[in-house]
N, CA, C and O of each residue as an XYZ file, in Angstrom:
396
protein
N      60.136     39.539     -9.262
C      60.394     40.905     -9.607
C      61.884     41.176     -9.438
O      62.489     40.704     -8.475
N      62.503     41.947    -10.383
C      63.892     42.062    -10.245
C      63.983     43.520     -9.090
O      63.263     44.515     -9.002
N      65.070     43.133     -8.401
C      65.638     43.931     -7.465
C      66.779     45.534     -8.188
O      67.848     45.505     -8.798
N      66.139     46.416     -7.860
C      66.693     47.546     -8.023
C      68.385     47.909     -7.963
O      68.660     48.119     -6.782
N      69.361     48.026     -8.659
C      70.429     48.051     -8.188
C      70.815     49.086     -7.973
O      70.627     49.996     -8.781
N      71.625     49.314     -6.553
C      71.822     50.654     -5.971
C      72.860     51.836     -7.297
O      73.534     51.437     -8.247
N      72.733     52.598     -7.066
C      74.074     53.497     -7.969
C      75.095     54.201     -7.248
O      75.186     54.243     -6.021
N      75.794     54.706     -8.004
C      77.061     55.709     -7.268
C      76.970     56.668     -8.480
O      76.764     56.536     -9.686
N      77.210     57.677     -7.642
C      77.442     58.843     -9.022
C      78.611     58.790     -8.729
O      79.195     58.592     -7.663
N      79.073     59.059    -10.167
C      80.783     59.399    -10.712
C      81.003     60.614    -11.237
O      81.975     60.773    -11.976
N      80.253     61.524    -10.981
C      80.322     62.726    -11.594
C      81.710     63.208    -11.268
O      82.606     63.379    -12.095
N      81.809     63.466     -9.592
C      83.169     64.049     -9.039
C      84.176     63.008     -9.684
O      85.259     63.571     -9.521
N      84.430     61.792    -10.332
C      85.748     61.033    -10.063
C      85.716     61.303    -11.818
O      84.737     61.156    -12.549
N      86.859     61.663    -12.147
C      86.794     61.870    -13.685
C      87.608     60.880    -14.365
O      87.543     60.856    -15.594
N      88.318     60.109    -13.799
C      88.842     58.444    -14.322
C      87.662     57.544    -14.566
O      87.702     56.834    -15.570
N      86.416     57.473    -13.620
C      85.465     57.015    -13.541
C      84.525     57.204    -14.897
O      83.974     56.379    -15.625
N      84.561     58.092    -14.909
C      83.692     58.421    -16.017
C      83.613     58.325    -17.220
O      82.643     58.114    -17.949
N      85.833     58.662    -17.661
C      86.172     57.925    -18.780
C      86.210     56.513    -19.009
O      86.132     56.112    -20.170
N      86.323     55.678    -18.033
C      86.150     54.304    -18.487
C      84.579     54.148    -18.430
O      84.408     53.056    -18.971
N      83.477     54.582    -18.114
C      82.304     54.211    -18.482
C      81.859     55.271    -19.499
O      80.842     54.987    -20.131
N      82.381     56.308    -19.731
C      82.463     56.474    -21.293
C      82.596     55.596    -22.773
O      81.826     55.483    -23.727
N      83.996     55.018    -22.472
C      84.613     53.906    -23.060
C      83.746     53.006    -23.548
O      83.294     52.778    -24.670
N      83.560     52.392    -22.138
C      82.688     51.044    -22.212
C      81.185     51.161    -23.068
O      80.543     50.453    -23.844
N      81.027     52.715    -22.325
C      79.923     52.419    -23.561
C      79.359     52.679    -25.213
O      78.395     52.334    -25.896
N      80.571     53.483    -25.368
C      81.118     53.739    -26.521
C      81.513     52.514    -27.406
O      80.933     52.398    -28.485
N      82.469     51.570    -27.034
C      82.633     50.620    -27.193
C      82.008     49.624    -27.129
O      82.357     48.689    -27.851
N      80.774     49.461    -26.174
C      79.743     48.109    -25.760
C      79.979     46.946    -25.146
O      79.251     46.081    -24.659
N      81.677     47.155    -25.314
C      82.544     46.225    -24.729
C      83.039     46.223    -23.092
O      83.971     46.918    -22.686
N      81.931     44.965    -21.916
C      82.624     45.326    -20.935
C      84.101     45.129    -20.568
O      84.909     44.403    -21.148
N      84.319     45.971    -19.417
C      85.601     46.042    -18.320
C      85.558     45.582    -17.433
O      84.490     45.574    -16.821
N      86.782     44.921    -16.872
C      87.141     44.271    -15.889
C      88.056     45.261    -14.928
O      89.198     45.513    -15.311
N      87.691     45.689    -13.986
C      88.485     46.206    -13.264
C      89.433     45.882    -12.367
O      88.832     45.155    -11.576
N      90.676     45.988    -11.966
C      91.547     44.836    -11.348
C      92.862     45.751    -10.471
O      93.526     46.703    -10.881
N      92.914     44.985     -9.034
C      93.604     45.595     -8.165
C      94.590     44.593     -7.865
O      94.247     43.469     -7.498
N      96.245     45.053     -8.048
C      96.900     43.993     -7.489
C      97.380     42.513     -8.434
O      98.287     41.737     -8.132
N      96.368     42.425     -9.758
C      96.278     41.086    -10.261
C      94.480     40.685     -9.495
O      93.979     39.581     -9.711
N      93.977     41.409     -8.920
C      92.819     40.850     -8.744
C      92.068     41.130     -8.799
O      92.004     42.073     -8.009
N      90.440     40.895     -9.647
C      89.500     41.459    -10.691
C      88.701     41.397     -9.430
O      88.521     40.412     -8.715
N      88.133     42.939     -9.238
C      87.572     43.093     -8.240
C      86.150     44.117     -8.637
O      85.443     44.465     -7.691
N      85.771     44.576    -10.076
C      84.413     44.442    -10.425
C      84.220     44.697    -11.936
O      85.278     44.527    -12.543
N      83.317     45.009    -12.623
C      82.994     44.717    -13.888
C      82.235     46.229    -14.843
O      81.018     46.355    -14.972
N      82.536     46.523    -15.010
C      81.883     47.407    -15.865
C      81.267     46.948    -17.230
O      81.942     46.389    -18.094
N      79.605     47.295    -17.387
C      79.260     46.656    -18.438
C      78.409     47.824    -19.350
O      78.370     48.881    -18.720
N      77.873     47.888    -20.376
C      77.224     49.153    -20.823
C      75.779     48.688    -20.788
O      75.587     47.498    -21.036
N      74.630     49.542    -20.485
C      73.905     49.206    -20.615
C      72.726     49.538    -21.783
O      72.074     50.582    -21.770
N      72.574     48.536    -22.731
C      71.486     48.757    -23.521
C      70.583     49.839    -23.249
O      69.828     50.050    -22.300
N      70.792     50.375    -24.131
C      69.147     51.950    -24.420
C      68.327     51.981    -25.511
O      68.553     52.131    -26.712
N      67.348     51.814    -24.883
C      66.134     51.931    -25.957
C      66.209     50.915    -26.976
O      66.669     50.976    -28.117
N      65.407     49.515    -26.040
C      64.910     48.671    -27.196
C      63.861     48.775    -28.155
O      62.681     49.015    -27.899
N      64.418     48.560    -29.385
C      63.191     49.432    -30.376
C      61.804     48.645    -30.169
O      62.110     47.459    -30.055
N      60.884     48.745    -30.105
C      59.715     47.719    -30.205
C      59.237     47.922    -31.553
O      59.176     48.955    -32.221
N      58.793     46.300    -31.917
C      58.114     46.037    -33.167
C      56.874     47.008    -33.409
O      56.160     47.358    -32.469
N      56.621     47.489    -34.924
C      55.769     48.113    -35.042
C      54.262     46.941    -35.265
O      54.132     46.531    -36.419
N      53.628     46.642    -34.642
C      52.694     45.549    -34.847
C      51.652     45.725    -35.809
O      50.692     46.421    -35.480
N      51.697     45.030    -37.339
C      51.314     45.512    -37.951
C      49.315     44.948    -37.739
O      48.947     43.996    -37.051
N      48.605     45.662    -38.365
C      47.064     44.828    -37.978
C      46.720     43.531    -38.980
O      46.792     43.182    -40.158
N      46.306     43.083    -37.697
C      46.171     41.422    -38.684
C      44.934     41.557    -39.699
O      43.825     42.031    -39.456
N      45.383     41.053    -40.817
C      44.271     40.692    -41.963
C      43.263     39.620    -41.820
O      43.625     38.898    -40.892
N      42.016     39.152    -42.402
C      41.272     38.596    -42.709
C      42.304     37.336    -43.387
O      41.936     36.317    -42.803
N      43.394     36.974    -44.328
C      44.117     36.234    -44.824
C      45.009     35.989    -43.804
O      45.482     34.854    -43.863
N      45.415     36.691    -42.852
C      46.291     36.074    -41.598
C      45.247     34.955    -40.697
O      45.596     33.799    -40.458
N      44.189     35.422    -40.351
C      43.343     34.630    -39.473
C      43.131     33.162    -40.441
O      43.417     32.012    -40.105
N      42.766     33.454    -41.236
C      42.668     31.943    -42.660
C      43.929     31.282    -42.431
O      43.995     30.188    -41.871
N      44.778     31.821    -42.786
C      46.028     30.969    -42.831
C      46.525     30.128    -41.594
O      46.985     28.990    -41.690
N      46.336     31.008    -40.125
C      45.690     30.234    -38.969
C      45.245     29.167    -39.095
O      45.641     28.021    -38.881
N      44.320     29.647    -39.488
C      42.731     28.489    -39.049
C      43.340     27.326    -39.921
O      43.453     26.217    -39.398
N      43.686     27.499    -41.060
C      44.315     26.835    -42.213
C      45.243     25.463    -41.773
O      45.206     24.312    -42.209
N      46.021     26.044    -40.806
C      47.420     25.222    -39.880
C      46.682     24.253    -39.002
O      47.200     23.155    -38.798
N      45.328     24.601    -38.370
C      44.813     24.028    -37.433
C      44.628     22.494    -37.947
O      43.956     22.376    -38.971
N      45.145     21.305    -37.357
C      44.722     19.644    -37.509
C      45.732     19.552    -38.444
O      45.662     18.459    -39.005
N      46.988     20.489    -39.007
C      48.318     19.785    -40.188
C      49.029     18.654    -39.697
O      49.800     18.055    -40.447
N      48.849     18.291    -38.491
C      49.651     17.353    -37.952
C      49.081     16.224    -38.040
O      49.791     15.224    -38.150
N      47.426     16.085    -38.010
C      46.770     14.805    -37.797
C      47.336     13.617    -38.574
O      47.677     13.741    -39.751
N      47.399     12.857    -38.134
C      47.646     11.476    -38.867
C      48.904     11.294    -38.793
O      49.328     10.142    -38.701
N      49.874     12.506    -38.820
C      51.321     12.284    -38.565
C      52.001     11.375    -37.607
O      52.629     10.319    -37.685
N      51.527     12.428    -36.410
C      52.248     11.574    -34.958
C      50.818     11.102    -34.453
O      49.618     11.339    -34.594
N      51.697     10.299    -33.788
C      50.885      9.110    -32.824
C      50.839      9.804    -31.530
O      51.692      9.508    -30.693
N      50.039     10.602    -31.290
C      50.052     11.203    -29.643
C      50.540     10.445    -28.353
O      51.384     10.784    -27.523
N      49.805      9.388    -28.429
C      49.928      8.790    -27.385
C      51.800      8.064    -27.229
O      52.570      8.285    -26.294
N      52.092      7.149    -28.545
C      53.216      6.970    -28.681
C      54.301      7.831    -28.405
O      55.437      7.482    -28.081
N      53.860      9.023    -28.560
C      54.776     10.455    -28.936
C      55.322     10.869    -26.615
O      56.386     11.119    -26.048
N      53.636     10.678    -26.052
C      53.474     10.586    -24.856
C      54.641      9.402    -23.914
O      55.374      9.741    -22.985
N      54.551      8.450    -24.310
C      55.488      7.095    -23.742
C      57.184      7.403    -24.142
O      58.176      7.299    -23.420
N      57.068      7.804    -25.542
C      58.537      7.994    -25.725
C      58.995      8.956    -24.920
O      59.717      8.542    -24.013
N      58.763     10.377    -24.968
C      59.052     11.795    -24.097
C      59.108     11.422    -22.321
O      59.713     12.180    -21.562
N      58.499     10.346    -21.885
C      58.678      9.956    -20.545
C      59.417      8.901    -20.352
O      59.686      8.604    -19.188
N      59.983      7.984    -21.585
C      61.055      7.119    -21.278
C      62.419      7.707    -21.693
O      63.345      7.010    -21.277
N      62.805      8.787    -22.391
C      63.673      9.842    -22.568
C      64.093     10.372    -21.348
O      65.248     10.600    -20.988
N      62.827     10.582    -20.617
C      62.928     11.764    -19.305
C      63.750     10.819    -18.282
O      64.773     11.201    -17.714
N      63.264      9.734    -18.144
C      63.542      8.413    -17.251
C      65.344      8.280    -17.087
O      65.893      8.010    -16.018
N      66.261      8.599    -18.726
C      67.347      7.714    -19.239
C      67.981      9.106    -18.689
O      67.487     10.227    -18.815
N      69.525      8.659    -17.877
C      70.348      9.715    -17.507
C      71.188     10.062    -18.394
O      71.517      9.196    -19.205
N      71.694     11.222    -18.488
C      72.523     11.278    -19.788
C      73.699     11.721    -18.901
O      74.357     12.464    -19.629
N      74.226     11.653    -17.848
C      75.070     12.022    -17.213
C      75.973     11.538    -16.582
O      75.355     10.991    -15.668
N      77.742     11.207    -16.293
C      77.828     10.271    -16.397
C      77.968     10.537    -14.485
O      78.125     11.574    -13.841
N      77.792      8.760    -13.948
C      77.797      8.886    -12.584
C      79.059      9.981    -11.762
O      79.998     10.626    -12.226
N      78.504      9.789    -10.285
C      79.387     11.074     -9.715
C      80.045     10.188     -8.805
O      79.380      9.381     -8.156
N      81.532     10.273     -8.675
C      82.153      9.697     -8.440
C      82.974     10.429     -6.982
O      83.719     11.401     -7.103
N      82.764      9.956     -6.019
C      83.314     10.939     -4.731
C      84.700     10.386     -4.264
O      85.303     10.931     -3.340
């Protein structure tokens, strides 16, 4: 479960507000920086992801299903398909670590 992140209101600080105005106007985060040193981030946050309207499945959707079911037979070799994917897993692709 994701953890709640605390807030600050910025109402009173009115510099505050224009750069998260900005940012989200723009969509583009900020880096905030003291000194030469980036000390936090301003990002905008997405509103209102649209959700798909789900349309109702047809009698010709379920067919076309059922239709797909066994297209593979005869193709691959399961078992072959099984040995290769675990001698892949086996081979390092990385190169040694060198201390």
């Amino acid at each position: 479960m994701a953890k709640e992140m605390r807030s600050i209101d910025i109402s009173g600080v009115p510099d505050m507000v224009r750069i998260a105005e900005e940012v989200r106007t723009s969509g583009r985060p900020r880096i905030l920086r003291r000194n030469g040193e980036d000390m936090a981030m301003v990002i905008p946050i997405a509103h209102g992801h649209k959700r798909r309207i789900k349309r109702a499945r047809t009698q010709a959707d379920y067919e076309a299903f059922l239709s797909a079911a066994g297209g593979w037979k005869g193709l691959v070799d399961a078992d072959k398909l099984l040995v290769d994917i675990y001698e892949s897993r086996a081979l390092s692709t990385k190169p040694p670590i060198e201390l």
